[in-house]
C-alpha positions in Angstrom: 124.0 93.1 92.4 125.8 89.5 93.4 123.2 86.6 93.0 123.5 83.9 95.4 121.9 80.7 95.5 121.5 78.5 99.0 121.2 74.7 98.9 118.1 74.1 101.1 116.4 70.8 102.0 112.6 70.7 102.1 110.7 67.8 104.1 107.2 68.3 102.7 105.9 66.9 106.5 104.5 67.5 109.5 106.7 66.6 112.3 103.7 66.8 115.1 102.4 64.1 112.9 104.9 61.5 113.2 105.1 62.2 116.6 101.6 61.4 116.9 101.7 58.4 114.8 104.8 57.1 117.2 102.8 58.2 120.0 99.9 55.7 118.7 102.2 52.8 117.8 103.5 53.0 121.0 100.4 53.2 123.2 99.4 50.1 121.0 102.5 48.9 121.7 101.6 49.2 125.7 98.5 48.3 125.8 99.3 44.6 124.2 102.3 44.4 126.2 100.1 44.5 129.2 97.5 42.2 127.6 100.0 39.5 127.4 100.8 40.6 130.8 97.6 39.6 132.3 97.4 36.6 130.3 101.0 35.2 131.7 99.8 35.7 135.1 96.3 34.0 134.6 97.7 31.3 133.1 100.4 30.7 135.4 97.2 31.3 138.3 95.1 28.8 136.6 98.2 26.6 136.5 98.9 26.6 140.4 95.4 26.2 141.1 95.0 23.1 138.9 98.2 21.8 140.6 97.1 22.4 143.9 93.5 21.4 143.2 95.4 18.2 141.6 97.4 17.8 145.1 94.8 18.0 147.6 92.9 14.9 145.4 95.7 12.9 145.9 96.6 13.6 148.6 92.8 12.3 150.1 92.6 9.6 147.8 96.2 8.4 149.8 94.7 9.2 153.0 90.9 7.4 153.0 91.6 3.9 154.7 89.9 2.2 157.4 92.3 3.1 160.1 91.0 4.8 163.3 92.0 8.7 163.2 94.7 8.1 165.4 96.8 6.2 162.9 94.9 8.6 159.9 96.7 11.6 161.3 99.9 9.7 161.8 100.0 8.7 158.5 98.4 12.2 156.8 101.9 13.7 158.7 103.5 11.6 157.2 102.3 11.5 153.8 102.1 15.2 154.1 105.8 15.1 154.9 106.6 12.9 151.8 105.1 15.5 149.5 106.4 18.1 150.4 109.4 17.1 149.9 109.1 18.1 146.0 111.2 21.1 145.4 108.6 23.7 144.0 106.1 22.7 147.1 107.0 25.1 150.2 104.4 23.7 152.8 101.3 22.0 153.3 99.2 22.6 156.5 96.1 20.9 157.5 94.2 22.6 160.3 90.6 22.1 162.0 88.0 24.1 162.3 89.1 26.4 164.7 92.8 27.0 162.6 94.7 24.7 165.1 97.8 22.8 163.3 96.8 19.4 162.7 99.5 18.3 160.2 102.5 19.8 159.1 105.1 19.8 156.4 107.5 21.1 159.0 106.2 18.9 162.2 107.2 21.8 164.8 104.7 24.2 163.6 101.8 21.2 164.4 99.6 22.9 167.4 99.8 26.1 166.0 97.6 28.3 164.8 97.5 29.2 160.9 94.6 31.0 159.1 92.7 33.2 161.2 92.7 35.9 158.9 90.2 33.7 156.8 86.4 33.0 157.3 87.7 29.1 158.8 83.9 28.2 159.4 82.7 28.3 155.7 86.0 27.0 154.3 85.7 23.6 156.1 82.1 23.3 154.6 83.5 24.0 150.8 84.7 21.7 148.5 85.6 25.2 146.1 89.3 25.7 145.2 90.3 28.9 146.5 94.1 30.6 146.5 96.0 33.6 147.6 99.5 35.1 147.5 101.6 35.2 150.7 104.8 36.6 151.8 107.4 34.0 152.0 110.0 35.3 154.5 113.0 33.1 153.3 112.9 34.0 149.5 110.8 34.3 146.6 106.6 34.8 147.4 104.6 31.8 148.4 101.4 30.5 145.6 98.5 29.2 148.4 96.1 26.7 147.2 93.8 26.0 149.9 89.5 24.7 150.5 87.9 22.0 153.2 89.8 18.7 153.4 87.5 15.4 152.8 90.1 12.5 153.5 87.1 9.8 154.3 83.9 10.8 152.1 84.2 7.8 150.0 83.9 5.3 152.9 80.9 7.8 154.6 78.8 6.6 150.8 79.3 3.2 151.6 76.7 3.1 154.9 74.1 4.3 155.6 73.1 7.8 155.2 72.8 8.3 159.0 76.0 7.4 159.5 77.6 9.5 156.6 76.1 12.4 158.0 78.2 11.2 160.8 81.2 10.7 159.3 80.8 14.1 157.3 80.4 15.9 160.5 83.4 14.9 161.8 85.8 14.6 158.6 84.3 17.7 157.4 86.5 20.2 159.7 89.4 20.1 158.1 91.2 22.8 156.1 94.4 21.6 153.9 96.7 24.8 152.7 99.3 23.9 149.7 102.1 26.5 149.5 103.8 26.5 145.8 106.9 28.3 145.8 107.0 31.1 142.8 110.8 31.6 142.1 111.0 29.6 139.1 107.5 31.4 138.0 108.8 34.4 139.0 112.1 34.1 137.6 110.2 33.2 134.5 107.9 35.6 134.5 110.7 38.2 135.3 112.8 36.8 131.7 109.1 36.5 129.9 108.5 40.3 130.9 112.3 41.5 129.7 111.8 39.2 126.3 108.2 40.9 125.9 109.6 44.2 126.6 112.4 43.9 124.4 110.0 42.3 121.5 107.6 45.6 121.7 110.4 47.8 121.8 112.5 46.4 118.9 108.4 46.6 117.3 107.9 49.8 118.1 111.6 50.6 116.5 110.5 48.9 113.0 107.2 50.5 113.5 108.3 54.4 114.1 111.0 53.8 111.6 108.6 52.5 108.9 106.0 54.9 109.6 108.9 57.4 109.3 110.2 55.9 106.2 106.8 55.8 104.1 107.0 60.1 105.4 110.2 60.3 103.9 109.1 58.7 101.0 106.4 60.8 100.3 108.3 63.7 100.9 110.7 62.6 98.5 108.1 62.1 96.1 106.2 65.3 96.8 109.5 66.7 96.7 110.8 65.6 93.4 107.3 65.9 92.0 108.0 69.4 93.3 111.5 69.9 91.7 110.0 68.4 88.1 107.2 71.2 88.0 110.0 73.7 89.4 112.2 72.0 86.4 109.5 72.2 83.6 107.8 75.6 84.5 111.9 76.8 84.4 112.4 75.7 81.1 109.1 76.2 79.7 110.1 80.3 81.2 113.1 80.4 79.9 112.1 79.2 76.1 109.3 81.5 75.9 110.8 84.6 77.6 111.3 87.3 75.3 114.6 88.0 75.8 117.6 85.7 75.1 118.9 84.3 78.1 122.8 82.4 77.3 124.0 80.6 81.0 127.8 80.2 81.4 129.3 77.9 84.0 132.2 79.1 86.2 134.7 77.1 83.6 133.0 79.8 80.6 131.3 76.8 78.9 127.7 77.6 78.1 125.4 75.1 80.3 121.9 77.1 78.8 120.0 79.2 76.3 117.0 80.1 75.1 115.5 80.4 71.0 115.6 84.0 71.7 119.5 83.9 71.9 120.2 81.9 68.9 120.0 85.3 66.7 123.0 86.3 68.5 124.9 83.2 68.8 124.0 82.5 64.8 123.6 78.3 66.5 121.2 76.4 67.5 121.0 76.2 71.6 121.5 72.2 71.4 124.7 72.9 69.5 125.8 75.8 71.5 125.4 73.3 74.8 129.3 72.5 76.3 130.9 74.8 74.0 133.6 77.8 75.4 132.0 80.8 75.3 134.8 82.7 73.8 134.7 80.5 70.8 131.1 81.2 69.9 130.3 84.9 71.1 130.2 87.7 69.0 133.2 90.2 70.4 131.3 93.2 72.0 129.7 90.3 74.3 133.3 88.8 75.4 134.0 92.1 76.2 131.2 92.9 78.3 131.6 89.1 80.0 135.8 89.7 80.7 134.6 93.4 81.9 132.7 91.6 84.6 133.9 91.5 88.2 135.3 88.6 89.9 133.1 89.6 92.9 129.7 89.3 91.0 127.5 92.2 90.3 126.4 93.6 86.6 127.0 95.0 83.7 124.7 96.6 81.2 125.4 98.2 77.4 124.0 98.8 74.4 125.6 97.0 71.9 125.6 97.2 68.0 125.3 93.7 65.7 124.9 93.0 62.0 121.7 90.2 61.3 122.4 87.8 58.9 120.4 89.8 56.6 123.2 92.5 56.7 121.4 94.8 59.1 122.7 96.6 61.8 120.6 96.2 64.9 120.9 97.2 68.7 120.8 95.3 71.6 120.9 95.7 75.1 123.0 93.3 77.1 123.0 92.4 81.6 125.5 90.2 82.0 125.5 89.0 85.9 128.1 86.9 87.5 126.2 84.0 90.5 127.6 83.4 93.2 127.7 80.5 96.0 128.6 81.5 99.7 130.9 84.0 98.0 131.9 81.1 95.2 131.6 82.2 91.6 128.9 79.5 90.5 128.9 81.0 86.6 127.8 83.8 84.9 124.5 85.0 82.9 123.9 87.3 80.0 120.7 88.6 78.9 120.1 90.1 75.3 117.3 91.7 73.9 117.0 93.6 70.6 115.8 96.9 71.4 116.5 98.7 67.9 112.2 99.5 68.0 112.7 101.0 71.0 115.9 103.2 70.7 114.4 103.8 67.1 111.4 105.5 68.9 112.9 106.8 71.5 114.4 109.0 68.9 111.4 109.5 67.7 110.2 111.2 71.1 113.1 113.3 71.1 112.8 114.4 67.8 108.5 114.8 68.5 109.8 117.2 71.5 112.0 119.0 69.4 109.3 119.9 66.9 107.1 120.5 69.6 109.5 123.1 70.9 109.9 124.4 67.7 106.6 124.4 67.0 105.4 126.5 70.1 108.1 128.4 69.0 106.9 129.1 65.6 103.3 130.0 66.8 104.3 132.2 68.9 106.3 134.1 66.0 103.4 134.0 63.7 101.1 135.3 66.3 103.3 138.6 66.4 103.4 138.7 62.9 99.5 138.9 62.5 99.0 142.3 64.1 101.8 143.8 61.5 100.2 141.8 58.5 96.7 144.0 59.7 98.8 146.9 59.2 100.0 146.1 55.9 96.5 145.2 54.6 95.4 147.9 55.9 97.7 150.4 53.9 97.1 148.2 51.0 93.5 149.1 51.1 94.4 152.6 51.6 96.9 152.8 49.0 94.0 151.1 46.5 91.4 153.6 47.0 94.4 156.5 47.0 95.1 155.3 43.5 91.9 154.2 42.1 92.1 155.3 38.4 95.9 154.0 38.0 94.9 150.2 36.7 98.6 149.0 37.7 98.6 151.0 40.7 95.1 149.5 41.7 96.3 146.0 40.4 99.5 146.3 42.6 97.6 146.8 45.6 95.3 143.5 44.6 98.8 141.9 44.9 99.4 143.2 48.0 96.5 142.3 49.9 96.0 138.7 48.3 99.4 138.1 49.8 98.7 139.2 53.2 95.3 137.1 53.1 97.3 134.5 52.3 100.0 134.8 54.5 97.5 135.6 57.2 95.7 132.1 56.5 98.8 130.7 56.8 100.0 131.8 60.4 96.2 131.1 61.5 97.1 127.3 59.9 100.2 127.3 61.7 99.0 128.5 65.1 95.5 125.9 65.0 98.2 123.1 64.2 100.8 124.1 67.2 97.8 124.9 69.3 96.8 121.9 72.0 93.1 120.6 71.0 90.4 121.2 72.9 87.4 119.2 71.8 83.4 119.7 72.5 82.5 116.3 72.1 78.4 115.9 71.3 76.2 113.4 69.8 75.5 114.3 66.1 74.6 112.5 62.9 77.7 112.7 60.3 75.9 112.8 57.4 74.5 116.1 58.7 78.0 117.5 59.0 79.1 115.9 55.0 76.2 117.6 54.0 77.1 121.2 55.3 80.4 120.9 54.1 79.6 119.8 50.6 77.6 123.2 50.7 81.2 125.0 51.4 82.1 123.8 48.5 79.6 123.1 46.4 79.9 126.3 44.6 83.8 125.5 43.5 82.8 122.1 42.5 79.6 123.5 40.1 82.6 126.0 38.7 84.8 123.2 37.3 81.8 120.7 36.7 82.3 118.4 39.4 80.2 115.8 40.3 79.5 114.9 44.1 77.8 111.5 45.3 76.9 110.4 48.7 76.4 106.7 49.2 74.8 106.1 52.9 73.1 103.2 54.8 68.8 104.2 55.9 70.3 103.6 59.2 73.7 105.9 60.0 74.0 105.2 64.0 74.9 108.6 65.6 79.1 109.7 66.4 80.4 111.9 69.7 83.0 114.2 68.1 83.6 117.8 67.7 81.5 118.7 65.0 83.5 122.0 64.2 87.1 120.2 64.4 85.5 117.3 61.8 84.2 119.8 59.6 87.5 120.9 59.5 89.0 117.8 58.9 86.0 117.5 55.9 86.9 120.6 54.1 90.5 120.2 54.1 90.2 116.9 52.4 87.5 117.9 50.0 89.5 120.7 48.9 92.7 118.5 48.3 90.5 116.5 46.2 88.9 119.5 44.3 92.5 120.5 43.5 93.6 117.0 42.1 90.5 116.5 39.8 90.1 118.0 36.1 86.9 119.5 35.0 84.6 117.1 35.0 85.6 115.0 37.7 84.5 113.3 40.6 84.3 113.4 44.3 82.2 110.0 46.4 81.7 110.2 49.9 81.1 106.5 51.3 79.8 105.3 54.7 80.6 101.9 56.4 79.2 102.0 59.4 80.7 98.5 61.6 80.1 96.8 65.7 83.6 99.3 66.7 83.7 101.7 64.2 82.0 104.4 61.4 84.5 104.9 58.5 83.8 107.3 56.2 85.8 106.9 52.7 86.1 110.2 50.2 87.3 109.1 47.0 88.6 110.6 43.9 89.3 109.8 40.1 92.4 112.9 40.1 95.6 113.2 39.7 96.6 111.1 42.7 100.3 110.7 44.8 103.3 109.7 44.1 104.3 106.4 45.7 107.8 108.4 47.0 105.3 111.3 48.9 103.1 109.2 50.7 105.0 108.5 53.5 105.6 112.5 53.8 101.6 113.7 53.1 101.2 114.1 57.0 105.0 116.1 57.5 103.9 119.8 58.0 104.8 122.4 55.4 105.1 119.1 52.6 103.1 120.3 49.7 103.0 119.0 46.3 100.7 122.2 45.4 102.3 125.1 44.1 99.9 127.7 46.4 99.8 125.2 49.3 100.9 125.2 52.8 101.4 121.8 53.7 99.3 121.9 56.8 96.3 120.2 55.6 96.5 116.6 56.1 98.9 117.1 59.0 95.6 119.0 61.1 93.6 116.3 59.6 95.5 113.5 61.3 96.1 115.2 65.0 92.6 116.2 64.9 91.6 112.1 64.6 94.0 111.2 66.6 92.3 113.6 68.9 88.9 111.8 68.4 90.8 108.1 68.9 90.1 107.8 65.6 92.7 107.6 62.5 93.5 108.4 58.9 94.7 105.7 56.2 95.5 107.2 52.5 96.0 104.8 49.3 96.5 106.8 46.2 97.7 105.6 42.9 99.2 108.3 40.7 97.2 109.2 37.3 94.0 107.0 38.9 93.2 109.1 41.9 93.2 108.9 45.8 90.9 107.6 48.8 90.9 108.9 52.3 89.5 106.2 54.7 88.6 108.0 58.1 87.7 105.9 61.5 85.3 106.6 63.6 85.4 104.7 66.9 81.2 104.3 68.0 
């Protein structure tokens, strides 16, 4: 196995949404570009218009004398001549009211016609500024101001209103035209539209970049609020994992580890930090570290340490070399003490072993039960044969109290090896104390035994096999009948609890050694001269059977209780 580990950047972002914010910024952007657009041009159209407007005043104030018209239109040519001669002024034109050339800016265009695309007969009635655009054939376009032309209305007020009606009649066909030449506007307008567009631009640019910017900056905080969790949920694993965890960087110095290492390292992790890892390692793990490929992969071996308490323990170290793009980036060692475990797994062997045996042995004492019939049977015959001889007769007694006993033995033997079946039902257990007490009731009135029963009104009612827990009853009882003096006596208690019914037979016998009580449950350990040694070892597989279990405290010369659980 070779660990690798890729450097990856994450932007914690959409990029369809900066887009679209860009995408808004800019239409923005457009949209008051083109506002100040429109605005430029009106005001530069309300400019020309004003001028022109402006113009055409003057130009009748100059014009109303008291001249006949002969000499009016001499001198309107000329003063129309004289004006125009300003340098942003292409032409001014005054026609009548059929669009014939009356005056000229350029005299050899007088007699002409100019106009006819415009309604001439309700212009020379309107005093209304009105202007156009026109193509100027010699350069930039042409602004044209243009409404009716009133040169003597102020002299028509001064008679009498017959007469001005006169006088408006025929003054009031005229049309003057003002041409205003646009290249400085347009050249204007033309640098005014390049500054505006390079203004929104260089605004869109801060814009996009700051909207992109406060992304980046929330990613970066996402990000590292990211990497901090990442950081603390890392430590906060590798602290409470149950297994030591040492880190070595690719130089051997160790860069982390865990409380759970310390046992091994006999140092405290914040003084293990920066120190070379062959100066603080117990030998079998430098081994297992210099064993480790230069390529990567992993090693793993049980290894054997003494505690600081002097005891041998065994642990199970991975070492694991990292590497970068096919760099060694360091190397990692996991430890865990898994004495328990090998301990048990031991255990489990040696459980199969006597299992085998076991079987084994059951399967022997089963063929030794139909000889054993035999035998008790000759015995019998011999004792009738020789009924008259005491010792004969009391031989024979011998003989078939032996093979009774033998015979209760093997059936011991083969129930114990036997796998339990169990015919679970719903009983009350003080029904089931009480028929065994009766088993033995007799033995007990023999050597003057007393038996007592203490019990709640109430006993709630237990799924077990009431055969296998009368079993487990008499085999118990009887210990205690053969520990107590004449005399003695026997208590059977009931606590009945939420989880559990525990029944607890007591004693005032002889008790147990504190050396046998770890042995009472080994089959064939008996501290009873006559006694098989099977007893207490049925007893507990039959609870353990149930889910229940056995607990036995016992003081020697004081006597012994048996505490048995009951799960409800």
């Amino acid at each position: 196995m070779v660990l690798k580990t890729k450097k990856r950047i994450w932007f914690n972002f959409s990029f369809w949404v900066v887009v679209g914010a860009i995408a808004v910024m800019a239409t923005v952007s457009a949209v008051m570009t083109l506002a100040h657009f429109q605005r430029q041009k009106e005001q530069a159209v309300d400019l020309l218009v004003e001028k022109g407007a402006t113009l055409i005043r003057s130009f009748e104030a100059g014009l109303r004398t008291q001249q006949g018209i002969k000499n009016e239109t001499f001198r309107m040519q000329k003063l129309l001549m004289e004006t125009a001669q300003q340098p942003d002024i292409d032409y001014i034109i005054v026609t009548d009211n059929k669009g014939n050339v009356i005056a000229d800016s350029d005299p050899a265009q007088v007699g002409d016609k100019y106009g006819m695309d415009l309604d001439i007969g309700s212009l020379v009635l309107s005093r209304d500024i009105r202007w156009r655009q026109v193509a100027n054939p010699q350069g930039a376009g042409t602004f044209e101001v243009y409404r009716g032309f009133f040169p003597q209305e102020r002299f028509a007020q001064g008679t009498n209103p017959a007469q001005s009606r006169s006088k408006d009649k025929k003054t009031g066909n005229m049309i003057i035209f003002v041409g205003f030449n646009m290249a400085t506007i347009e050249k204007a307008d033309s640098e005014d539209t390049r500054n505006t567009i390079i203004i929104a631009l260089i605004l869109l640019l801060i814009g996009s970049s700051a909207i992109i910017s406060l992304f980046l900056a929330q990613a970066y905080r996402l990000t590292r609020t990211s990497l901090s969790r990442i950081k603390i949920f890392s430590e906060a694993l590798v602290k409470n994992m149950p297994i030591g965890l040492i880190a070595f960087s690719d130089q051997g110095k160790i860069v982390a580890c865990n409380e759970k290492a310390q046992a091994v390292l006999k140092v405290a992790c914040s003084d293990a930090l920066g120190r070379e890892a062959i100066t603080i390692l117990p030998a079998p793990l430098k081994k297992i570290l210099a064993e480790l490929p230069a390529s990567g992969g992993f090693l793993e071996r049980d290894i054997k340490l003494i505690s600081a308490l002097g005891k041998e323990h065994i642990w199970e170290a991975v070492a694991a070399g990292l590497m970068d793009e096919g760099i060694p980036a360091g190397r990692i060692l996991l430890i865990r003490d898994v004495t328990a475990i090998r301990q048990m797994e031991n255990e489990v062997t040696r459980s199969r072993h006597l299992n085998s045996i076991g079987s084994l042995a059951a399967g022997v004492a089963h063929e030794i039960r139909n000889p054993l019939s035999s035998i008790k049977g000759f015995a019998v015959y011999f004792k009738e044969r020789l009924s008259g001889n005491k010792e004969d007769e009391q031989t024979a007694d011998v003989m078939i109290a032996e093979t009774e006993r033998l015979n209760r033995v093997i059936s011991q033997l083969i129930e114990f090896a036997r796998p339990l079946e169990l015919k679970k039902e719903k009983v009350q257990f003080m029904e089931l104390v009480q028929h065994t007490i009766r088993l033995i009731a007799a033995d007990a009135q023999k050597n003057k035994i007393s038996v007592e029963i203490s019990a709640a009104a109430e006993m709630p009612a237990v799924e077990v096999d009431p055969d296998k827990i009368k079993q487990v009853l008499l085999n118990i009882f009887l210990n205690s009948l053969a520990a107590l003096k004449e005399g003695g006596k026997l208590t059977i208690e009931f606590s009945p609890g939420t989880d559990n019914l525990t029944v607890i037979i007591s004693d005032n016998g002889a008790g147990i050694e504190k050396m046998d009580l770890p042995k009472i449950y080994d089959p064939y350990f008996t501290s009873k001269p006559a006694g098989t040694g099977l007893g207490l070892a049925v007893v507990q597989k039959i609870m353990e059977a149930h889910g229940g279990r056995i607990n036995v405290e016992s003081t020697a010369g004081e006597g012994t209780k048996v505490f048995l659980y009951f799960p409800l």
